[in-house]
C-alpha positions in Angstrom: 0.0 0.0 0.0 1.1 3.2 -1.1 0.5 6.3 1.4 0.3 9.8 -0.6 1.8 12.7 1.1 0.7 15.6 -0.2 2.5 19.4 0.7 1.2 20.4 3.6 1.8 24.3 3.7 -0.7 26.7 4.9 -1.3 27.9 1.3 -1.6 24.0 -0.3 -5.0 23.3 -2.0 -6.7 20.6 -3.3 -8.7 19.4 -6.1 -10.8 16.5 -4.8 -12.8 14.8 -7.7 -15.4 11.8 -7.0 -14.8 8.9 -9.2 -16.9 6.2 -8.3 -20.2 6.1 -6.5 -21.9 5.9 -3.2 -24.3 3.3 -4.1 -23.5 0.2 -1.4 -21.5 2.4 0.4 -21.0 2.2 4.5 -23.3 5.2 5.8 -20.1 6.8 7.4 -18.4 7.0 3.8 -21.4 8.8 2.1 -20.8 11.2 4.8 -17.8 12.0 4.4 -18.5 12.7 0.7 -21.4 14.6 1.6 -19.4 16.7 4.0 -16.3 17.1 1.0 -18.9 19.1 -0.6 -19.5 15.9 -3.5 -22.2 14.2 -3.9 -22.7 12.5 -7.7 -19.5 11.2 -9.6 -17.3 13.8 -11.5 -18.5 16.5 -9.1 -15.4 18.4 -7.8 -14.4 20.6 -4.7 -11.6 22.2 -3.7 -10.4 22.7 0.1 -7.6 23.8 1.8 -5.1 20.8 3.5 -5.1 20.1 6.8 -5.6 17.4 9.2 -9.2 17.3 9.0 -9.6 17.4 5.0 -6.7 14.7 5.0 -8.8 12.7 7.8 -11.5 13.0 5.2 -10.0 11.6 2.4 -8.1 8.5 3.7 -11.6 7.9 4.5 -13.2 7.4 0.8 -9.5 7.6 -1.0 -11.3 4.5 -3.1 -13.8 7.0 -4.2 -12.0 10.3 -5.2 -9.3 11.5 -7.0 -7.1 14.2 -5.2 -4.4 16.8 -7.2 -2.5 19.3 -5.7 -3.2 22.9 -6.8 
């Protein structure tokens, strides 16, 4: 297992795409996308990283696709 490390300055941002969808999901993981600001595949947010937004998606990194900005 590979663990992504993404920069972690107070400026770093975050493009968080969903990829797959929440259909059989664990309750708990629809949250989480719900809470990311996604919701339907291909929809996108962008967030400022820290601990809480990486907490987030370690969480559903099955179901999103993250790129620095």
């Amino acid at each position: 297992m590979v663990k992504e490390t993404y920069m972690t300055n107070a400026d770093s941002k975050v493009k968080i795409t969903q990829v797959r969808s929440i259909i059989k999901c664990k309750q708990y993981q629809k949250d989480t996308i719900h809470a990311l600001g996604l919701g339907r595949p291909n929809y996108a947010a962008v967030h400022t990283l820290n601990p809480q937004i990486q907490g987030m998606i370690n969480v559903v990194k099955h179901l999103v696709k993250v790129e620095s900005i």
